[in-house]
N, CA, C and O of each residue as an XYZ file, in Angstrom:
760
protein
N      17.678    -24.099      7.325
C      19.057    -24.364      6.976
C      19.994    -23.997      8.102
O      19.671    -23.328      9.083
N      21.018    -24.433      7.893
C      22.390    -24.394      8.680
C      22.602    -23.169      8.222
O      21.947    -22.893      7.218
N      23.622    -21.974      8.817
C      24.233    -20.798      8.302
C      25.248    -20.878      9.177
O      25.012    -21.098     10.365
N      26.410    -20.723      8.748
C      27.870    -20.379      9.327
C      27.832    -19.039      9.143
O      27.339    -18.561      8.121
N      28.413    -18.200     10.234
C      28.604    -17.007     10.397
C      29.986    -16.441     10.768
O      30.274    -16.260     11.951
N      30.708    -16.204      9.932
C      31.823    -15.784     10.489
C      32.343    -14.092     10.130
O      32.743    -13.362      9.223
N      32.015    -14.126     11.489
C      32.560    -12.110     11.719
C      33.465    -11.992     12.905
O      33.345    -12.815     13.812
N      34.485    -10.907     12.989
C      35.591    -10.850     13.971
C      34.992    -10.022     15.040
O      35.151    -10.472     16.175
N      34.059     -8.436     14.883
C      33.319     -7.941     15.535
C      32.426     -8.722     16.402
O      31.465     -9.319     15.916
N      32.647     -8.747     17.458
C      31.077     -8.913     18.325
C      30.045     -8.599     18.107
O      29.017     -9.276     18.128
N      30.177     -7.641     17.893
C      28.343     -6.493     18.186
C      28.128     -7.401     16.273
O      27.429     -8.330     15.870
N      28.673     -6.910     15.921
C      27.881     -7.441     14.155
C      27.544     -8.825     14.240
O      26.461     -9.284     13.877
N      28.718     -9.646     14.846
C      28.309    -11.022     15.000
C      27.058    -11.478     15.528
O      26.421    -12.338     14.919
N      26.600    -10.929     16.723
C      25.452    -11.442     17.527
C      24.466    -10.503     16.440
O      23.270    -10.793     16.469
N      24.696     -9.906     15.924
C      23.498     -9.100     14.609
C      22.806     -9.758     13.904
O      21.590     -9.863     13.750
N      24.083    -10.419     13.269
C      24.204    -11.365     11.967
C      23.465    -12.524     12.645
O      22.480    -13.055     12.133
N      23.789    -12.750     13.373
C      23.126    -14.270     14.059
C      21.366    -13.841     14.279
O      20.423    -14.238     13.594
N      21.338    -12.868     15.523
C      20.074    -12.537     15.537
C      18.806    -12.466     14.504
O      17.654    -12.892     14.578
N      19.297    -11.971     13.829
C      18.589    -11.720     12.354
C      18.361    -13.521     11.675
O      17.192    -13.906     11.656
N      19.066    -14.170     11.343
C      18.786    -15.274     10.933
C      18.524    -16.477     11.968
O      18.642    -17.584     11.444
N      18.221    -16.478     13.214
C      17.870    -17.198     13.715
C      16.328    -16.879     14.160
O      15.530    -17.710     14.594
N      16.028    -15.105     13.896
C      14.997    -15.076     13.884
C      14.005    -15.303     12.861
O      12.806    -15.530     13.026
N      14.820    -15.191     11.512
C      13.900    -15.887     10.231
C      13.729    -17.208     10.090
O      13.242    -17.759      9.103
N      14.267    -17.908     11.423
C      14.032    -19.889     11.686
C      15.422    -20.475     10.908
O      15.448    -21.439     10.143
N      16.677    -19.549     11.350
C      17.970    -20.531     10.539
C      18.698    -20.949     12.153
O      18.653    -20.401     13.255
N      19.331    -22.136     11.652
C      19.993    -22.468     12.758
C      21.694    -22.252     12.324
O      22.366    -22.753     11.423
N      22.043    -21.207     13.478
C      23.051    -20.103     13.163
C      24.496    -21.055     14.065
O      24.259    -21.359     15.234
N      25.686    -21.405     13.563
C      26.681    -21.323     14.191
C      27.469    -19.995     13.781
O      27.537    -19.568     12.629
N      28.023    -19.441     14.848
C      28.746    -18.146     14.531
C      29.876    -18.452     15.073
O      29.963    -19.265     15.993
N      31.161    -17.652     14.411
C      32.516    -18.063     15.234
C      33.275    -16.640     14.432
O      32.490    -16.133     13.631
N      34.685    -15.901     14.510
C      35.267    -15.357     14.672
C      36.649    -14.860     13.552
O      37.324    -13.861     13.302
N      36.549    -15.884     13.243
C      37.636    -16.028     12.026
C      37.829    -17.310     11.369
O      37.189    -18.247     11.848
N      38.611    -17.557     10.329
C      38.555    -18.275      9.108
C      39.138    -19.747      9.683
O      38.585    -20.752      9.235
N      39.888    -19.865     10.349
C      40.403    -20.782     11.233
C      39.626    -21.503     11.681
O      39.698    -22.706     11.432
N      38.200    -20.752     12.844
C      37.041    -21.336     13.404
C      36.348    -21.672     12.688
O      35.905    -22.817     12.774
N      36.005    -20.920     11.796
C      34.938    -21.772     10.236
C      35.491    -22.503      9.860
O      34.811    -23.319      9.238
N      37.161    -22.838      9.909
C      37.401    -24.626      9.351
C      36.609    -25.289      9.535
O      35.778    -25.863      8.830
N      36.966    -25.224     11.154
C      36.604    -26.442     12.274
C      35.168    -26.597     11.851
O      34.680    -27.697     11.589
N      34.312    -25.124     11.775
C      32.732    -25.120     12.086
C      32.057    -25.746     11.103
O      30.844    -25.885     11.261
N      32.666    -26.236      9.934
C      31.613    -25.923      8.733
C      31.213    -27.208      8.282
O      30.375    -27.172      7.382
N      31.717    -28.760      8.797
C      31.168    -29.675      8.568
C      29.291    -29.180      8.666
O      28.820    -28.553      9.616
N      28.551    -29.618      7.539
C      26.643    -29.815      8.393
C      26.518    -28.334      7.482
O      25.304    -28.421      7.301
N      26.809    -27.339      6.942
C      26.494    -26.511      6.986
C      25.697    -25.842      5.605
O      25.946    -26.416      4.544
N      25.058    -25.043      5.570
C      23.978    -24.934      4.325
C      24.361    -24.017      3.841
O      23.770    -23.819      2.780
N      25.405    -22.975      4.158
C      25.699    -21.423      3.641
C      26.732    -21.207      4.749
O      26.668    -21.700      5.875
N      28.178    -19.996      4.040
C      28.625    -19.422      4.639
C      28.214    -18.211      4.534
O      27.747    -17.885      3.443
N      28.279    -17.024      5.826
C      28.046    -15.832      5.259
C      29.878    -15.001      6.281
O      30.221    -15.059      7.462
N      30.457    -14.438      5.209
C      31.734    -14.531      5.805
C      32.454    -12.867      5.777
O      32.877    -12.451      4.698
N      32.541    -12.057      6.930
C      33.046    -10.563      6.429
C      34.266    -11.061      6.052
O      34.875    -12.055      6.449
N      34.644     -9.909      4.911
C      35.894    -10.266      4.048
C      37.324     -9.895      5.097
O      38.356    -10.546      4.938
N      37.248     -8.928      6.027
C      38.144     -8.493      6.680
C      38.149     -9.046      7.683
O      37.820     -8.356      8.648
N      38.544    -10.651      7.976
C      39.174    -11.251      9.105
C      40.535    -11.196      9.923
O      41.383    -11.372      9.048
N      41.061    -11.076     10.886
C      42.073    -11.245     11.510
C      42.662    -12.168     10.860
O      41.875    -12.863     10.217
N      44.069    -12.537     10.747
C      44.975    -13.925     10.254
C      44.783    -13.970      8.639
O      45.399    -13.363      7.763
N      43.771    -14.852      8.558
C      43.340    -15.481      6.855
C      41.532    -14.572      6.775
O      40.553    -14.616      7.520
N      41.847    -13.789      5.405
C      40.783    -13.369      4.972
C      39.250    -13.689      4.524
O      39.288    -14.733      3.873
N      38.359    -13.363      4.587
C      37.157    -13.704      4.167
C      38.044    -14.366      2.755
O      38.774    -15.351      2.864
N      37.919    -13.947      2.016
C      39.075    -14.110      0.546
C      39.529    -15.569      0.809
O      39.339    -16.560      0.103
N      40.185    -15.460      2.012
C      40.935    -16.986      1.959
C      40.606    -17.936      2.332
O      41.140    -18.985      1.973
N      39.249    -17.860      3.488
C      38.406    -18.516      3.596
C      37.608    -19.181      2.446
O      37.644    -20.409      2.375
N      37.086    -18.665      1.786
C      36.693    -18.809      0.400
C      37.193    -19.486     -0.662
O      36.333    -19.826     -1.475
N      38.446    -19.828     -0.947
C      39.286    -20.437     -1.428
C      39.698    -21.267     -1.422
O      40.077    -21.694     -2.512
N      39.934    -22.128     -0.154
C      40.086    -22.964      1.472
C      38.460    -23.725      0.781
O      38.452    -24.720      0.056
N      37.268    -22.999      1.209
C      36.194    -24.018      0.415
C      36.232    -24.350     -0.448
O      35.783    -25.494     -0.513
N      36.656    -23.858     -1.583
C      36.049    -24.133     -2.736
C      37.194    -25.693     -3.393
O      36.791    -26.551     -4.177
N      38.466    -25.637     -2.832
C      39.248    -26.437     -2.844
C      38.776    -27.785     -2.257
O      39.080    -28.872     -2.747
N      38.208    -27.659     -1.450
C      37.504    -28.889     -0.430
C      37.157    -30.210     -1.287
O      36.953    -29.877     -2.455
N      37.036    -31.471     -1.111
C      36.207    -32.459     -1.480
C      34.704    -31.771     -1.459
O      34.485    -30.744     -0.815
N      33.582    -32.525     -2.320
C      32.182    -32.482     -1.581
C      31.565    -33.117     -0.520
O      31.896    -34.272     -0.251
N      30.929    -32.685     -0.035
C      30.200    -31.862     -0.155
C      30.744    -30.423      0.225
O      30.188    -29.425     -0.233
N      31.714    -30.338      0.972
C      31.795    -29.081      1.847
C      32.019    -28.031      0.111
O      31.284    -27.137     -0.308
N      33.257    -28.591     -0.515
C      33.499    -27.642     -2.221
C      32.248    -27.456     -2.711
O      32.487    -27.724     -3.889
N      31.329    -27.249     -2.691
C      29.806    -26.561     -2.811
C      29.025    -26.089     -1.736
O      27.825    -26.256     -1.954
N      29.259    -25.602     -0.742
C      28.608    -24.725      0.381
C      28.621    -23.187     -0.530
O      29.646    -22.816     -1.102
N      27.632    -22.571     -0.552
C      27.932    -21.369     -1.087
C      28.192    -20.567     -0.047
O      27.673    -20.817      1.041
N      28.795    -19.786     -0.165
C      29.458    -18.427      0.208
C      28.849    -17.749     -0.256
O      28.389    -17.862     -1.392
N      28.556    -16.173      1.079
C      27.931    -15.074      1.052
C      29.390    -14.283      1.240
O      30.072    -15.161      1.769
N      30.119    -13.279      1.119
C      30.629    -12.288      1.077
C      30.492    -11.302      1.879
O      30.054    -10.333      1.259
N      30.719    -11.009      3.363
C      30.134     -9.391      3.704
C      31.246     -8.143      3.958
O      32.305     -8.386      4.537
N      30.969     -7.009      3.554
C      32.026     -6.493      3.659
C      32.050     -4.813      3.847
O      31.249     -4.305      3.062
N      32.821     -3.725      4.754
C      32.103     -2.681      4.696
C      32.652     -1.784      3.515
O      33.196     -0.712      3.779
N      32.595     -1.959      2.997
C      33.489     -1.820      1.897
C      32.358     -2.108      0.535
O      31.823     -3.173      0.226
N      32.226     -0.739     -0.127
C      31.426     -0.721     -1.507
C      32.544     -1.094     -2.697
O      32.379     -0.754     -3.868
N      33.602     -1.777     -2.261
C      34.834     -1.423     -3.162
C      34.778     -2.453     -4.753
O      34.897     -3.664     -4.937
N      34.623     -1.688     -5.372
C      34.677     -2.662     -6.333
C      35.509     -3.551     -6.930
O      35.055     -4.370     -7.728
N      37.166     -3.488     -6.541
C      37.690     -4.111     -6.428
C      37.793     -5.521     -5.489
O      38.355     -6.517     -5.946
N      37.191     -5.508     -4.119
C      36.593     -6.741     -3.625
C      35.597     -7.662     -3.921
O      35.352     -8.842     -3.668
N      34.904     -6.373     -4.788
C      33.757     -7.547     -5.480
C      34.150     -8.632     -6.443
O      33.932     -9.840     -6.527
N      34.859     -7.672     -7.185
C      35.640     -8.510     -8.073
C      36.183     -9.783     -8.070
O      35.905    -10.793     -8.717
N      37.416     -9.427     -6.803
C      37.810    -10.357     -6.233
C      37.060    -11.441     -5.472
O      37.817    -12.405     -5.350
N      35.951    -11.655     -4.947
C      34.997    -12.312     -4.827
C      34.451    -13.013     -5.803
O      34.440    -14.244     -5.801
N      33.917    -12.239     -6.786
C      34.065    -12.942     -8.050
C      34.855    -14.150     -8.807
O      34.565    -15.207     -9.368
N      36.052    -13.369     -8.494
C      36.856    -14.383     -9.193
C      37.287    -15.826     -8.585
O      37.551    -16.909     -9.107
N      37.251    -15.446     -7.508
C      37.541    -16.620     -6.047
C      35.805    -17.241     -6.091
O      35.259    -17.490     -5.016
N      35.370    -17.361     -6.851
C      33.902    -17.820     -6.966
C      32.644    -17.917     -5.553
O      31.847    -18.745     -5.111
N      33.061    -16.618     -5.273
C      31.660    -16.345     -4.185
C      30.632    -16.331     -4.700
O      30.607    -15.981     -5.880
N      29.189    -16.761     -3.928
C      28.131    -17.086     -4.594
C      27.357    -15.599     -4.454
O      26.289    -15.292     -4.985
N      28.099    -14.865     -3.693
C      27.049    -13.512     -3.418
C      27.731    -12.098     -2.703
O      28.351    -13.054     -2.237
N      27.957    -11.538     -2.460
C      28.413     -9.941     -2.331
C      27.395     -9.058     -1.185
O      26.599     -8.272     -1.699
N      27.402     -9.152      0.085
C      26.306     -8.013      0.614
C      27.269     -6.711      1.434
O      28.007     -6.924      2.396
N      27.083     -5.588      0.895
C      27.771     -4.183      1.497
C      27.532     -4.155      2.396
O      26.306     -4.054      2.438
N      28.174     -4.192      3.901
C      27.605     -3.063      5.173
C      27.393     -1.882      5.186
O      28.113     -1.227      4.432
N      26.589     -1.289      5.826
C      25.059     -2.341      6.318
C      24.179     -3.039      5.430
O      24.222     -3.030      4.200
N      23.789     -3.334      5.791
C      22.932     -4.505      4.799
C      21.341     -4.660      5.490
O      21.154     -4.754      6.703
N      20.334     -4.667      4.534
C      18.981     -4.440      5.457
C      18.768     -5.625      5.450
O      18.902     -6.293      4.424
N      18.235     -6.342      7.086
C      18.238     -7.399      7.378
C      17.151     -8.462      6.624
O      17.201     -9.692      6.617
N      16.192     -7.603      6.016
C      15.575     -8.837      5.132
C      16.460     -9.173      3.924
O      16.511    -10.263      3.353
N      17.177     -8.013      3.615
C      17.387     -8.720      2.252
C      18.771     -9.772      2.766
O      18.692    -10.834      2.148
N      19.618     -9.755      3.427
C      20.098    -11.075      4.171
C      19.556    -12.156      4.287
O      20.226    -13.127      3.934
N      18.113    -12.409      4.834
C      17.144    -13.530      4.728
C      16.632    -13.576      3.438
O      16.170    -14.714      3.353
N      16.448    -13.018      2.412
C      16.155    -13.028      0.867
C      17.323    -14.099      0.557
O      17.312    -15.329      0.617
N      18.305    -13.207      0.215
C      19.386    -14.020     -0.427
C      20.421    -15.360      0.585
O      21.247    -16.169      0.164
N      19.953    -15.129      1.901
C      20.345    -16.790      2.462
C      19.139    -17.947      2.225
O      19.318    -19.162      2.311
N      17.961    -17.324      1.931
C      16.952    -18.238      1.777
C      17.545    -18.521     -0.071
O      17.990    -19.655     -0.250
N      17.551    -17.872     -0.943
C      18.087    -18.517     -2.187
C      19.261    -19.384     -2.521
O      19.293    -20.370     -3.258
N      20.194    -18.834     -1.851
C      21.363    -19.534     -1.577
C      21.101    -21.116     -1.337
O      21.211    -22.091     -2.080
N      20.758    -20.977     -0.156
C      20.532    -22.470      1.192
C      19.084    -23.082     -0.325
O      19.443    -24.128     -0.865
N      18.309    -22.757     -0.639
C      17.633    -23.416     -2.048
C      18.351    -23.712     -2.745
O      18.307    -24.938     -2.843
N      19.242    -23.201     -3.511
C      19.907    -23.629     -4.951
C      20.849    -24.421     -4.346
O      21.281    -25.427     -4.908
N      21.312    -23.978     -2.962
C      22.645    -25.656     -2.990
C      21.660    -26.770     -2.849
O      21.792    -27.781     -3.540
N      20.505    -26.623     -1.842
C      20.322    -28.072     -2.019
C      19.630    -28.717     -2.738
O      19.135    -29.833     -2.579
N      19.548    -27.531     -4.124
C      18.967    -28.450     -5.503
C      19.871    -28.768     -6.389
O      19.607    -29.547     -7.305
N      21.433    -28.033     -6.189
C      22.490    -28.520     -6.682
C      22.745    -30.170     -6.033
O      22.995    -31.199     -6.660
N      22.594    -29.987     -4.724
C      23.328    -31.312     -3.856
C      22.415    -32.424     -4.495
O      22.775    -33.460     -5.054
N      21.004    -31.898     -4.247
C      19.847    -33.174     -5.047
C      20.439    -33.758     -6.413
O      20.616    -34.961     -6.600
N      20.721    -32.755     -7.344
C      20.538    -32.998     -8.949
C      22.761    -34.464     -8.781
O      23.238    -35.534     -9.160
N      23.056    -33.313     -8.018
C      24.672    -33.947     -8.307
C      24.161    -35.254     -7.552
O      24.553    -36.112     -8.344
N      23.625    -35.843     -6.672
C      22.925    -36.971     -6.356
C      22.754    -38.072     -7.338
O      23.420    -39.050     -7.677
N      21.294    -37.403     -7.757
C      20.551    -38.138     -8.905
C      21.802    -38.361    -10.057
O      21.852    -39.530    -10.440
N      22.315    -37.904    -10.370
C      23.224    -37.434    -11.045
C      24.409    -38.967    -11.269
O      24.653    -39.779    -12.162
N      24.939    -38.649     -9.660
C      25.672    -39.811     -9.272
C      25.173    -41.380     -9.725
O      25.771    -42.314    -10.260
N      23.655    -41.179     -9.197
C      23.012    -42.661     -8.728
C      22.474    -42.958    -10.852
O      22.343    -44.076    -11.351
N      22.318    -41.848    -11.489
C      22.065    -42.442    -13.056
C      23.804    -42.687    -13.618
O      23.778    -43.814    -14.112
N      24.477    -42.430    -13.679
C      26.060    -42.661    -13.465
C      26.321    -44.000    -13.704
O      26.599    -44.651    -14.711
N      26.106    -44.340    -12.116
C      26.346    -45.642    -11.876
C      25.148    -46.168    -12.362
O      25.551    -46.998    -13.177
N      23.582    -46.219    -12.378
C      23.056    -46.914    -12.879
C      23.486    -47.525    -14.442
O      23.549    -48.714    -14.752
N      23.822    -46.058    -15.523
C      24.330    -46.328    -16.539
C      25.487    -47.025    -17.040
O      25.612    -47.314    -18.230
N      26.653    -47.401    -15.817
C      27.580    -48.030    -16.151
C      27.231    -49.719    -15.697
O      27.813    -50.682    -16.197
N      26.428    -49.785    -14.914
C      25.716    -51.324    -14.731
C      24.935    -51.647    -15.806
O      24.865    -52.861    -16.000
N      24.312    -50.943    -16.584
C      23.614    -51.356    -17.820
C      24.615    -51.703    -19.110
O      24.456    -52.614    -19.923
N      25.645    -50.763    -19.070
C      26.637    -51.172    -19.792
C      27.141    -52.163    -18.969
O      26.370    -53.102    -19.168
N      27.781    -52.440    -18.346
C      28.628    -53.961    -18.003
C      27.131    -54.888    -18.300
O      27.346    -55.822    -19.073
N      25.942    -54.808    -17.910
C      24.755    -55.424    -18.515
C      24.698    -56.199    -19.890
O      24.559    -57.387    -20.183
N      24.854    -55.102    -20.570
C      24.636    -55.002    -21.974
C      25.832    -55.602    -22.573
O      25.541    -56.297    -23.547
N      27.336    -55.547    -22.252
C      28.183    -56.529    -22.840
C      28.163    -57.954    -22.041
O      28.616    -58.911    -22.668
N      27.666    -58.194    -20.680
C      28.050    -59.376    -20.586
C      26.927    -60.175    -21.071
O      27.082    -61.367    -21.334
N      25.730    -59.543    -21.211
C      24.441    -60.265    -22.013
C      24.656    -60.410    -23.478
O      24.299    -61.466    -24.000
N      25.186    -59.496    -24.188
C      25.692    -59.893    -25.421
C      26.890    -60.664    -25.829
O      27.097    -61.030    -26.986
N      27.541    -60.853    -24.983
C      28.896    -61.931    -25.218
C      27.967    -63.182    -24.950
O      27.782    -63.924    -25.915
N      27.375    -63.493    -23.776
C      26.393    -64.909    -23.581
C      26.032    -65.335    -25.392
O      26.326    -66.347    -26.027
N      25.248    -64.007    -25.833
C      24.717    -64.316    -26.688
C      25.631    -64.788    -27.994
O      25.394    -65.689    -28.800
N      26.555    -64.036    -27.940
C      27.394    -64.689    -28.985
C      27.885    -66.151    -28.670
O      27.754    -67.051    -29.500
N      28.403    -66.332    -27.546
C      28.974    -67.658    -27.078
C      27.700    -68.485    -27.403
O      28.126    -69.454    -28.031
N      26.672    -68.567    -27.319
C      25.843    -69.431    -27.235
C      25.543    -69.612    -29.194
O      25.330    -70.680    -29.769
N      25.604    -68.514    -29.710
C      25.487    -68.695    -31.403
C      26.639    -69.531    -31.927
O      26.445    -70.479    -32.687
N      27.762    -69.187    -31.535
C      29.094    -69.711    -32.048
C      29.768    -70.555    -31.340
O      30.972    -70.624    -31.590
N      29.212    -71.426    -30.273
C      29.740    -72.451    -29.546
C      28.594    -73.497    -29.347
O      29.071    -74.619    -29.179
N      27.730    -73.481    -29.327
C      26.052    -74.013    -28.904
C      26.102    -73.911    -27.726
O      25.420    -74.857    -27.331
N      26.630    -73.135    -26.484
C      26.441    -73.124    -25.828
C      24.671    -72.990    -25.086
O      23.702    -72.676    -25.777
N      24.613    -73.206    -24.058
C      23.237    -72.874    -23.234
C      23.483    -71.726    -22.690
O      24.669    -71.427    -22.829
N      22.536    -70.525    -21.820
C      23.007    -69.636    -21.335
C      23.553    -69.502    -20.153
O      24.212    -68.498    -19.880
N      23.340    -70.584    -19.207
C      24.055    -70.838    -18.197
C      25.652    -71.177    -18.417
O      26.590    -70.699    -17.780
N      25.710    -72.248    -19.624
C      26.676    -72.802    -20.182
C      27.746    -71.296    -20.375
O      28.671    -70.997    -19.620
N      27.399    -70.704    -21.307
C      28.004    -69.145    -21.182
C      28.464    -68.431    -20.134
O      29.625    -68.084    -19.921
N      27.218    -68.170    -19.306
C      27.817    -67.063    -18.216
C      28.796    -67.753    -17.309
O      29.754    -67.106    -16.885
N      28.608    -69.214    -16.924
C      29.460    -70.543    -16.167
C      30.583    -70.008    -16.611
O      31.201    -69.314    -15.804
N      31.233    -70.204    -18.201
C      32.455    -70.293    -18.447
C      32.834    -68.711    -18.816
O      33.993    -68.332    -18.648
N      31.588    -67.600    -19.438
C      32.666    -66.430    -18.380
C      32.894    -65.723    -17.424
O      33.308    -64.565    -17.368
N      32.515    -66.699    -16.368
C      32.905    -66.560    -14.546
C      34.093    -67.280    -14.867
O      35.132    -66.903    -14.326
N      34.121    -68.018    -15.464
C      35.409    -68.925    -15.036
C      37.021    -67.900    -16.171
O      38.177    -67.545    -15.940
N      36.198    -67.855    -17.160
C      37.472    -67.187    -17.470
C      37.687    -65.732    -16.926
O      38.729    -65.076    -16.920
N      36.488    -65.405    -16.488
C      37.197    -64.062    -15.101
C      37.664    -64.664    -14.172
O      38.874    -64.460    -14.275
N      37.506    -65.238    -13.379
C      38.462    -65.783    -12.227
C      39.701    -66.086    -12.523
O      40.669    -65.510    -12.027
N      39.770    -67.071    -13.408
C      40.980    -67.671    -13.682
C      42.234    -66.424    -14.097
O      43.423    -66.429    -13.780
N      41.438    -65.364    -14.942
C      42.670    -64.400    -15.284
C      42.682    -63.040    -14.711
O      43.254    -62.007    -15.058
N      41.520    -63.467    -13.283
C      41.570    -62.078    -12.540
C      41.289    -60.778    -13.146
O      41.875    -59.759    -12.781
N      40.465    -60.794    -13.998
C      39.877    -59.498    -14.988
C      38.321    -59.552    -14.983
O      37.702    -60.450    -15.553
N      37.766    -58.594    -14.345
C      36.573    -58.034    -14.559
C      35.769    -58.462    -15.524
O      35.710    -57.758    -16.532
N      34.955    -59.701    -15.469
C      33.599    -59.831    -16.352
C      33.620    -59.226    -17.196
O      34.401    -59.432    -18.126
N      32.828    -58.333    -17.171
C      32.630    -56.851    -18.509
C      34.281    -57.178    -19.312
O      34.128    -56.991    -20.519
N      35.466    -57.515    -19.058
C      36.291    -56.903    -19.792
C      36.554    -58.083    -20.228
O      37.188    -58.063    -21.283
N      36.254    -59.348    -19.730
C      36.333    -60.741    -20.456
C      35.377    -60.768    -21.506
O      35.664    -61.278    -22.589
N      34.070    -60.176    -21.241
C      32.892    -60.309    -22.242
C      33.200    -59.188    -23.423
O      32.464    -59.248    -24.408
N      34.122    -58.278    -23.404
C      34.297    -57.392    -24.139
C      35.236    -58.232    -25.047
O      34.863    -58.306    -26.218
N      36.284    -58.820    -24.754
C      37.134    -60.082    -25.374
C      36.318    -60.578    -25.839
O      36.767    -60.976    -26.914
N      35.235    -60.880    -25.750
C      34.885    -62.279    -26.037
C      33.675    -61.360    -27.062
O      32.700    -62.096    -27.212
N      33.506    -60.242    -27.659
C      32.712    -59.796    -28.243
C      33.476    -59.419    -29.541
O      32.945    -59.416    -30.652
N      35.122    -59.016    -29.230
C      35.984    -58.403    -30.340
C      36.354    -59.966    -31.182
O      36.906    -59.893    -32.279
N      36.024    -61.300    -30.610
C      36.530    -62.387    -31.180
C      35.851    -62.546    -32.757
O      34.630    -62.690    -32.689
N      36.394    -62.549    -34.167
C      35.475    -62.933    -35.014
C      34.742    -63.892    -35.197
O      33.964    -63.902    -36.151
């Protein structure tokens, strides 16, 4: 996975990086909340200290979650030196996906970025599939009424089935309304 890293410290930054590029993540790191704008197109996880210069880990966080998708589902990691339970909170509520105290032992960083970077991209899969049965289901419905209007037209007119679908192409064109919503007319007719 991708990991965005954003810490204002140096020395922690190249830490934070080290550590997950040695568990095989491919690490962009940058400095503050500003640079993780820019950085975060591509990215599989933020992991973000809460105490940034300018705009806060906090506001960073917020800033995502507001986003279109894909980026409004990147999860967020939280880091912070601070046991405070009031930040957790606040993390919480600003819907961070995770909370790690400094220091933090470097496997369990690779524990919970390896779960993270999993569950989004079985979230991203499912909201996918998701999408593509969606739309499959609304083509079966426009399906399903313009095959059943044929069928009526053809009971109550003698039409043929060509004869049908012919004339409701034509009365969609002619009144510039969507098939499905001509065949829906043409289903409410007694």
């Amino acid at each position: 996975g991708r990991v965005l890293v954003v810490e204002d410290e140096p020395d922690a930054r190249e830490f934070i990086s080290r550590v997950l590029v040695d568990a095989g993540y491919s690490v962009v790191a940058v400095p503050d909340a500003f640079a993780a704008q820019a950085a975060i197109a591509g990215v599989d996880l933020v992991l973000s200290d809460i105490g940034l210069p300018g705009r806060t880990g906090f506001d960073l966080l917020r800033w995502v979650r507001v986003q279109p998708q894909p980026t409004g589902m990147i999860p967020v990691i939280l880091l912070s030196g601070s046991r405070d339970g009031d930040a957790l909170a606040q993390g919480i509520a600003d819907r961070a996906d995770d909370f790690l105290a400094k220091p933090f032992d470097p496997e369990e960083l690779c524990r919970r970025a390896a779960l993270h970077i999993s569950l989004h991209r079985h979230r991203r899969d499912a909201l996918a599939a998701s999408t593509v049965m969606d739309g499959l289901a609304a083509a079966l419905t426009v399906d399903e009424a313009v095959g059943s209007a044929i069928g009526a037209m053809m009971a109550q007119r003698g039409l043929t089935p060509d004869e049908a679908l012919s004339e409701l192409r034509a009365i969609s064109q002619e009144s510039g309304r969507p098939m499905v919503a001509v065949a829906l007319d043409v289903l409410a007719e007694p």
